[in-house]
LOLUM-63983 format. One record per residue (C-alpha): y, z, x; residue number from 0. Coordinates in Angstrom, 1 decimal, padded with zeros to 4 digits. Last residue first. Example, Ala and Ser with C-alpha at 12.3 -4.5 7.8 and 13.67 -1.06 7.14 Angstrom:
# residues 2
SITE      py      pz      px  num
SITE  -001.1   007.1   013.7    1
SITE  -004.5   007.8   012.3    0
END
This chain:
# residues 366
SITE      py      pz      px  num
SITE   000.3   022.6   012.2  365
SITE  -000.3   024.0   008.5  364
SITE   003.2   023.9   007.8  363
SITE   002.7   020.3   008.0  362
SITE  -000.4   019.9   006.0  361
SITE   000.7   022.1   003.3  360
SITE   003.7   019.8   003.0  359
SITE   001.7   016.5   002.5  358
SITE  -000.4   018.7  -000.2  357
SITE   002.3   019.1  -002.1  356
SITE   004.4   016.2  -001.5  355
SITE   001.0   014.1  -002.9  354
SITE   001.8   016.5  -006.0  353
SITE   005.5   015.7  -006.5  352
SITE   004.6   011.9  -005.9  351
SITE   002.1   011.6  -008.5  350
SITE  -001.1   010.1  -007.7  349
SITE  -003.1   013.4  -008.4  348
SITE  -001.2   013.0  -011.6  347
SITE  -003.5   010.0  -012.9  346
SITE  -002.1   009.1  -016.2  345
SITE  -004.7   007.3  -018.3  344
SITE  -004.5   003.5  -018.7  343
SITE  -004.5   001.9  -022.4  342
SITE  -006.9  -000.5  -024.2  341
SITE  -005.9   000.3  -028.4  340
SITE  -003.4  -003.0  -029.0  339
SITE  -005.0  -005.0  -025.9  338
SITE  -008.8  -005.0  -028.0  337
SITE  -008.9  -008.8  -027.8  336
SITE  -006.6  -009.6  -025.1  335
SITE  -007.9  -007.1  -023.0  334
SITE  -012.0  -008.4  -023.3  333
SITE  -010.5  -011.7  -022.5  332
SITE  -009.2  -010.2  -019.1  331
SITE  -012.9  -009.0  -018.6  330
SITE  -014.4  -012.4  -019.1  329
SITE  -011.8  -014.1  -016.7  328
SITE  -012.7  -011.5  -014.3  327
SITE  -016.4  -012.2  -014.7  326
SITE  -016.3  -016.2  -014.4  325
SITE  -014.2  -016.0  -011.1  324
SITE  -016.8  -013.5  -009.6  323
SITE  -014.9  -014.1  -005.8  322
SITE  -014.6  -010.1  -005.2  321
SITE  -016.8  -008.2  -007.6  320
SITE  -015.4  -007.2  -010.6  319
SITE  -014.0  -004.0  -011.9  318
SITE  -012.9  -002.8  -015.1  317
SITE  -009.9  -000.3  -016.9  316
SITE  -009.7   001.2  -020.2  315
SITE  -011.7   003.9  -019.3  314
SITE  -009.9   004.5  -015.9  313
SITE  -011.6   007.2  -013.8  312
SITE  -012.6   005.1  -011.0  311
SITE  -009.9   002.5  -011.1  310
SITE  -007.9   004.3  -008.4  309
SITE  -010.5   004.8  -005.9  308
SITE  -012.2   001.5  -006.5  307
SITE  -009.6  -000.5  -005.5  306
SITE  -008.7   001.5  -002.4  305
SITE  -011.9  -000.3  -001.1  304
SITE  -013.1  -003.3  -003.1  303
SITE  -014.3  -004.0  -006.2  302
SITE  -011.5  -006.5  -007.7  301
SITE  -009.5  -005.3  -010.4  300
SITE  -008.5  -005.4  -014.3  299
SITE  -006.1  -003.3  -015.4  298
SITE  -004.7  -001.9  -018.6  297
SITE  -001.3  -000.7  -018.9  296
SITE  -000.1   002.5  -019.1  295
SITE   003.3   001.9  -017.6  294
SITE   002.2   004.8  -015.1  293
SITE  -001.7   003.2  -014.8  292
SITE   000.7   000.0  -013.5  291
SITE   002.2   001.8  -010.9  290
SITE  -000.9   003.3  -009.8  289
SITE  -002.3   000.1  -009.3  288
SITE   000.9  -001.3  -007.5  287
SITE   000.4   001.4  -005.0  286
SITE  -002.9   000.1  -004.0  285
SITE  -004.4   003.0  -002.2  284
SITE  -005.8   001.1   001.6  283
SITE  -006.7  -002.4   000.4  282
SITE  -009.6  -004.6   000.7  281
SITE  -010.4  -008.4  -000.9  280
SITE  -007.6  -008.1  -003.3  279
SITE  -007.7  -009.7  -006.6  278
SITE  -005.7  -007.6  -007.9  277
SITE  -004.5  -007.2  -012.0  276
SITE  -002.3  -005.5  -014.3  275
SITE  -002.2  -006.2  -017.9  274
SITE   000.6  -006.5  -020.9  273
SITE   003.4  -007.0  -019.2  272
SITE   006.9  -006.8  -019.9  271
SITE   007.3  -002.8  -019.3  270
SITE   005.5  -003.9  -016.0  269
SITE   008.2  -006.8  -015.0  268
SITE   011.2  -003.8  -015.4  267
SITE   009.3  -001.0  -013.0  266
SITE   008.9  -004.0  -010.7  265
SITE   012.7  -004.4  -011.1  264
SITE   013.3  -004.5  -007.3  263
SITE   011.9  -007.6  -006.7  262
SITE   010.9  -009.6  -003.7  261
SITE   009.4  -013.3  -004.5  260
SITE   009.3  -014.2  -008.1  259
SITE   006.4  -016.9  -007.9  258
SITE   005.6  -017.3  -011.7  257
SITE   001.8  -018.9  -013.0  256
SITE   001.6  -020.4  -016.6  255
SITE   003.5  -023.4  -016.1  254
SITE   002.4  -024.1  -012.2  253
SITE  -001.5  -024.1  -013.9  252
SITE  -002.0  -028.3  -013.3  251
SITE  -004.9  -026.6  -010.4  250
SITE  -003.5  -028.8  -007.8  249
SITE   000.3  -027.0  -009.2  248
SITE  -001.4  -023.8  -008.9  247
SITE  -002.8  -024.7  -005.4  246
SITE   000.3  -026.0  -004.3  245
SITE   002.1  -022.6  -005.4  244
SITE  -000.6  -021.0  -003.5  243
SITE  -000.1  -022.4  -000.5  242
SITE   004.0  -022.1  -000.3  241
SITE   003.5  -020.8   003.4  240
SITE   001.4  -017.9   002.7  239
SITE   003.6  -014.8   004.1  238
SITE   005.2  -015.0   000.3  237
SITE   007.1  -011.8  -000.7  236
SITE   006.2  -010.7  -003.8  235
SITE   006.2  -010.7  -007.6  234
SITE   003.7  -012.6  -009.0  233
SITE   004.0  -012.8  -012.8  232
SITE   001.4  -014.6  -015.0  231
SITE   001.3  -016.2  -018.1  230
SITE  -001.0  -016.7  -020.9  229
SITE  -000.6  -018.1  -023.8  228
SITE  -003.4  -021.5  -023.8  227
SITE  -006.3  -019.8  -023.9  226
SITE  -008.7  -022.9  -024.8  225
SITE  -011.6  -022.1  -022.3  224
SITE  -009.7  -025.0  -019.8  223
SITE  -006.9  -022.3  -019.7  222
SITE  -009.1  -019.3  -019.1  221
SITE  -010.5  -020.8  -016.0  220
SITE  -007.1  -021.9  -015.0  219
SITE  -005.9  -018.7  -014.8  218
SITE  -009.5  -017.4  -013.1  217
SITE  -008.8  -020.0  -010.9  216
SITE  -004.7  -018.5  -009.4  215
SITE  -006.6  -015.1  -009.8  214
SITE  -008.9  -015.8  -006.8  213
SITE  -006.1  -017.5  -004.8  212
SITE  -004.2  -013.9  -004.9  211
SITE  -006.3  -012.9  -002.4  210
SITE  -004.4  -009.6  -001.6  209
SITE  -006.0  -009.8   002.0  208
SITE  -005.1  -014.0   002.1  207
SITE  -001.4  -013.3   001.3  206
SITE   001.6  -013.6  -001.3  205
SITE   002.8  -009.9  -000.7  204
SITE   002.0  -007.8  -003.8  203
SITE   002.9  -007.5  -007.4  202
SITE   000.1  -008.5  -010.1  201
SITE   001.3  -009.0  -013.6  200
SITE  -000.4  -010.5  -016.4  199
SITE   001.3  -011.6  -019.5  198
SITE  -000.3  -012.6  -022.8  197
SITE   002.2  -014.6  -024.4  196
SITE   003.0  -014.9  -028.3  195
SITE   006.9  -013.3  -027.7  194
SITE   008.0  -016.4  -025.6  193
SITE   008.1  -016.6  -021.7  192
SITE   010.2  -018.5  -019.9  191
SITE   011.1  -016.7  -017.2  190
SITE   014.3  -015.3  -017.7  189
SITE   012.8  -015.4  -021.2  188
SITE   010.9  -012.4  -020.6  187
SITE   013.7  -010.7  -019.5  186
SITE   015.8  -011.2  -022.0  185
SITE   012.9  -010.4  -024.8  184
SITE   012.6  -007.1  -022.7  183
SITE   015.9  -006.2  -023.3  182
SITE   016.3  -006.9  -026.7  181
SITE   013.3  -004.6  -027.4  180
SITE   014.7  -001.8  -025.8  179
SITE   012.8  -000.4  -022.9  178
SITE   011.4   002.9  -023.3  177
SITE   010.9   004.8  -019.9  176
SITE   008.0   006.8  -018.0  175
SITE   007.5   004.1  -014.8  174
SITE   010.4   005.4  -012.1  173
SITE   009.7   009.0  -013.7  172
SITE   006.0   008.5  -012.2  171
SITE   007.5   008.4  -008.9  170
SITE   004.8   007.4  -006.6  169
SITE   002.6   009.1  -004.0  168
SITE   002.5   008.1  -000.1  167
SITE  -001.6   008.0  -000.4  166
SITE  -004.2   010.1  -002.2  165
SITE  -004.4   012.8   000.6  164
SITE  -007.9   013.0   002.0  163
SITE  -007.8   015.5   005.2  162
SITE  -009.3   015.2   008.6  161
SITE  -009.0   018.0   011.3  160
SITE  -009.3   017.8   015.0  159
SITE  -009.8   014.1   015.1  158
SITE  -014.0   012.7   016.0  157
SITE  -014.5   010.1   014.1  156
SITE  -018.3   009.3   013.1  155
SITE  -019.1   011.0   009.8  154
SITE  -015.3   012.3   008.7  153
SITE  -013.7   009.6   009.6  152
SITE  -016.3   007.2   007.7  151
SITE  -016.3   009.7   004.8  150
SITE  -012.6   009.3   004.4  149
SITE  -012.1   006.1   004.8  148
SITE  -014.4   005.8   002.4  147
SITE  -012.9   008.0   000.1  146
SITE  -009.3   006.4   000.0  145
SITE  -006.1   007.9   001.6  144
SITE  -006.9   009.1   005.1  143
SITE  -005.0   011.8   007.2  142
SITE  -006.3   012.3   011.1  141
SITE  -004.9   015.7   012.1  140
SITE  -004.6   016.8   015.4  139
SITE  -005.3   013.0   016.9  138
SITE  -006.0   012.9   020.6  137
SITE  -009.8   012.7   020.2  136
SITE  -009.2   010.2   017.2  135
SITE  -007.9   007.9   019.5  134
SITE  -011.4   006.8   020.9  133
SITE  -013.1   006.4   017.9  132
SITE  -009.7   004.4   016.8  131
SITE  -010.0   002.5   019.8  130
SITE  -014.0   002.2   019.0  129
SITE  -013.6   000.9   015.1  128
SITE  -010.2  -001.9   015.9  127
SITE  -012.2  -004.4   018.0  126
SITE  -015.6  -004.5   017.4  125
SITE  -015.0  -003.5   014.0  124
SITE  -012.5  -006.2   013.0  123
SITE  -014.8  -008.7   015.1  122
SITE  -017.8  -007.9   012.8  121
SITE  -016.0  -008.8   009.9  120
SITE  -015.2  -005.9   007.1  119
SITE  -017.8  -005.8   004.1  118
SITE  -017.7  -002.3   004.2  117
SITE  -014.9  -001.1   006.4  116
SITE  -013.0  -001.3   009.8  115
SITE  -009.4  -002.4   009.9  114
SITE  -008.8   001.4   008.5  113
SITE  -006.4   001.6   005.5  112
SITE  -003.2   003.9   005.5  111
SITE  -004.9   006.3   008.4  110
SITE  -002.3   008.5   008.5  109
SITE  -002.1   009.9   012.3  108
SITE  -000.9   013.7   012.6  107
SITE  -000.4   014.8   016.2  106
SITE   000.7   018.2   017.4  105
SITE   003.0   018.8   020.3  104
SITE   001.5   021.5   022.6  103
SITE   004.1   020.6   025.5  102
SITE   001.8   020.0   028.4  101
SITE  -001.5   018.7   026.2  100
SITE  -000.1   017.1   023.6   99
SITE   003.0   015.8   025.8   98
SITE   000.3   013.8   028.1   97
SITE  -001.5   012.0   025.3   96
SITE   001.7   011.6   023.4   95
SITE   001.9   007.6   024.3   94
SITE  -001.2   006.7   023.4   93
SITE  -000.7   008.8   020.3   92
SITE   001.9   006.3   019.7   91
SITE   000.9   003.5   020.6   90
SITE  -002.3   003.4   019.0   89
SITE  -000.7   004.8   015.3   88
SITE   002.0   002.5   015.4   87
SITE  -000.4  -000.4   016.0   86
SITE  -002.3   000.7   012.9   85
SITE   000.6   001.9   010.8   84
SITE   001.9   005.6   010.9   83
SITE   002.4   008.0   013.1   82
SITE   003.2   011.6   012.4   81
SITE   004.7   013.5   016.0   80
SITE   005.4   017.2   015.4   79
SITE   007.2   019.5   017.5   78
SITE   009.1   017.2   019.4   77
SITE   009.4   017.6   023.0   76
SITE   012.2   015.2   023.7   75
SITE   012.1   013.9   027.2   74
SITE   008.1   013.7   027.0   73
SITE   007.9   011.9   023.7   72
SITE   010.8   009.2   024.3   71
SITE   008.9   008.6   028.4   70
SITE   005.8   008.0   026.5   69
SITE   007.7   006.0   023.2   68
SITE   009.1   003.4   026.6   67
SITE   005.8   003.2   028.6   66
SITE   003.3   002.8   025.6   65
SITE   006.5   000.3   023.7   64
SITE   006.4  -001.5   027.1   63
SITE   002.6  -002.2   026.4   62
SITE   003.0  -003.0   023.1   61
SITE   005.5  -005.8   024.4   60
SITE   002.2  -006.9   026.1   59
SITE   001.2  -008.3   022.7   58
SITE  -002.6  -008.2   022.0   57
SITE  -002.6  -005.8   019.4   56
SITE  -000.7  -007.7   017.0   55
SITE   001.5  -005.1   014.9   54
SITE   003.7  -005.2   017.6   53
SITE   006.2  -002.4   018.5   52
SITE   009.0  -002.7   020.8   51
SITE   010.3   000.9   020.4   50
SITE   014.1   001.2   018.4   49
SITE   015.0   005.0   018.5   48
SITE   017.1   006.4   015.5   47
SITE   018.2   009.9   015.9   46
SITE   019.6   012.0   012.9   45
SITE   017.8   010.6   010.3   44
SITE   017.7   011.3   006.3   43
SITE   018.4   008.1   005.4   42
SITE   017.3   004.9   007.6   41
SITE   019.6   002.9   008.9   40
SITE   018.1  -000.8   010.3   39
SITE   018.0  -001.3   013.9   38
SITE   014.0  -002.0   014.0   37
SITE   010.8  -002.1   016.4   36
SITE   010.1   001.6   014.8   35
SITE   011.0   005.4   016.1   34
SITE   012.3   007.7   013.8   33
SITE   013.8   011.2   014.4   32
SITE   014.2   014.1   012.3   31
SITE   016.2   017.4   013.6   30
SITE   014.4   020.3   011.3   29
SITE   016.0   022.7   009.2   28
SITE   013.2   022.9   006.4   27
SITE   015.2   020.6   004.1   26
SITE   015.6   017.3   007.2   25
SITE   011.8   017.9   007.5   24
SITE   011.7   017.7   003.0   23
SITE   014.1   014.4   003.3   22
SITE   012.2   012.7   005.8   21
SITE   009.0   013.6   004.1   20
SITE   010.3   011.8   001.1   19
SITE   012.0   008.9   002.8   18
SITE   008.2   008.1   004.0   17
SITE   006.8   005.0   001.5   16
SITE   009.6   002.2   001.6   15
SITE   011.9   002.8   003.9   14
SITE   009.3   004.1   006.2   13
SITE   007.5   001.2   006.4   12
SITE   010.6  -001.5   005.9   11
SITE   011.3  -000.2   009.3   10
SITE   009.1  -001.9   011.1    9
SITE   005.9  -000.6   013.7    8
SITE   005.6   002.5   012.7    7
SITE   006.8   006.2   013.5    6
SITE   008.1   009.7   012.8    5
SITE   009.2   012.1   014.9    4
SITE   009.9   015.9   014.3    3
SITE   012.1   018.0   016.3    2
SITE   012.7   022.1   015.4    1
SITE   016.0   023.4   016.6    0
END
């Protein structure tokens, strides 16, 4: 029988974006395995292996993950190794070096943001650009998901073969559903919102990357310029420390602005919403982009990679450059005024049928 391994650093990775691939291996007659620093069950596996991953790169327990996923790999013989996350990615083709080249296993690496980018800080490319230039020699497929990445890997990495898939794909079906009226006006009370507000949604972690700070003084920008109906969901786990609920409380905009931690309804919040925003200062594919161009709503997004990918063919969609305060609070007024003709377009290439497609030509391919 066929093996296959997948890995990352936590679980909550594959949970979240790789259950698809698990299921199509698990389909084609293959034994799946997963490796992560976990113990959680994940579907569609038949061996679990827990390896003492760290996403910081300077923890010797990534060390013992080398040693432990090394002696894994060469015991096992898989087939087909995809890693995934940066540290997941280094340890683990660290640890195949020797099984590529005695057992022939092949080596797929999804790049699901480089470190290294336009605009990154010297010290992310001093330190994350020449392991990966170094990696990328023992990497038989090196799979990015935005079109710099891309280019970059393509100009000065050096993997066997390097393909642009437009990320882990999303189940438009999730998104393309009629809420009833009574419904939504539950939901938007839940949180205290009436039928006159303008709602803006932006799901992702509470962190500095998603920069969620920026949108916290456009709100209040809009506020002192008399728009008084606005509020503002943030769904998503907070890795901030509560900083930017002080900072909308300094800001006297804790009213209009809704910490909702983890959700599962985001499907639910974007049928309530009436635009989509980031602020983020760099992202791999935002996912929660191409969720919102499913529920059709407008968006309005910072210029940065991943950003721009998904925005690019969006009419009824605008970018602003990372910290113009005054600009995105233009742009969001621009919504409001015209918000009963300004829809998204669906994007199929982001559809999770057709990034399966391509995903499985890769495989067979190996």
């Amino acid at each position: 029988m066929k093996k296959v391994l997948f890995t990352a650093t936590v679980d909550s990775h594959i949970k979240h974006f790789h259950l698809p691939y698990l299921q199509w291996f698990h389909s084609q007659g293959y034994e799946v395995h997963v490796a992560t620093n976990g113990k959680e069950e994940i579907p569609y596996v038949d061996v679990k292996h827990q390896i003492s991953f760290e996403r910081n790169p300077i923890k010797i327990n990534n060390i013992k993950a080398i040693k432990n996923l090394k002696q894994l790999i060469n015991r096992e013989k898989f087939d087909l190794i995809h890693c995934h996350t940066p540290m997941g990615g280094v340890v683990t083709r660290l640890a195949s070096m020797e099984a590529r080249e005695k057992y022939h296993v092949k080596v797929i690496y999804t790049a699901h943001g480089f470190h290294f980018f336009k605009g990154a800080s010297l010290i992310n490319w001093i330190l994350y650009y020449p392991i990966e230039k170094i990696l990328s020699k023992v990497t038989d497929c090196l799979i990015t998901i935005n079109e710099e990445d891309y280019q970059l890997a393509k100009k000065r990495l050096k993997a066997k073969q390097t393909k642009l898939v437009p990320g882990v794909g999303v189940d438009q079906k999730k998104f393309d559903f009629e809420m009833i009226e009574k419904e939504k006006r539950e939901l938007r009370e839940e949180f205290g919102i009436s039928e006159k507000d303008f709602v803006i949604i932006y799901p992702a972690e509470l962190s500095k990357r998603k920069n969620q700070g920026m949108l916290l003084k456009v709100i209040e920008t809009l506020k002192k310029q008399g728009y008084q109906n606005i509020k503002v969901l943030l769904p998503g786990l907070d890795s901030m420390n509560q900083i930017y609920q002080k900072q909308a409380k300094e800001l006297k905009i804790e009213e209009e602005v809704k910490f909702l931690g983890y959700r599962t309804d985001i499907h639910k919040l974007m049928k309530i919403s009436n635009l989509a925003v980031s602020t983020a200062k760099q992202e791999g594919l935002p996912v929660n982009l191409i969720e919102a161009i499913f529920s059709g709503l407008p968006i309005v997004a910072t210029n940065c990679r991943g950003n721009r990918d998904v925005i690019r063919n969006q009419p009824n969609s605008f970018l602003v450059e990372i910290g113009d305060v005054l600009n995105m609070a233009e742009k969001i007024k621009q919504v409001i005024k015209n918000q009963d003709i300004l829809k998204s377009n669906i994007n199929n290439a982001y559809e999770l049928k057709q990034v399966q497609k391509e995903m499985e030509k890769i495989y067979l391919g190996m």
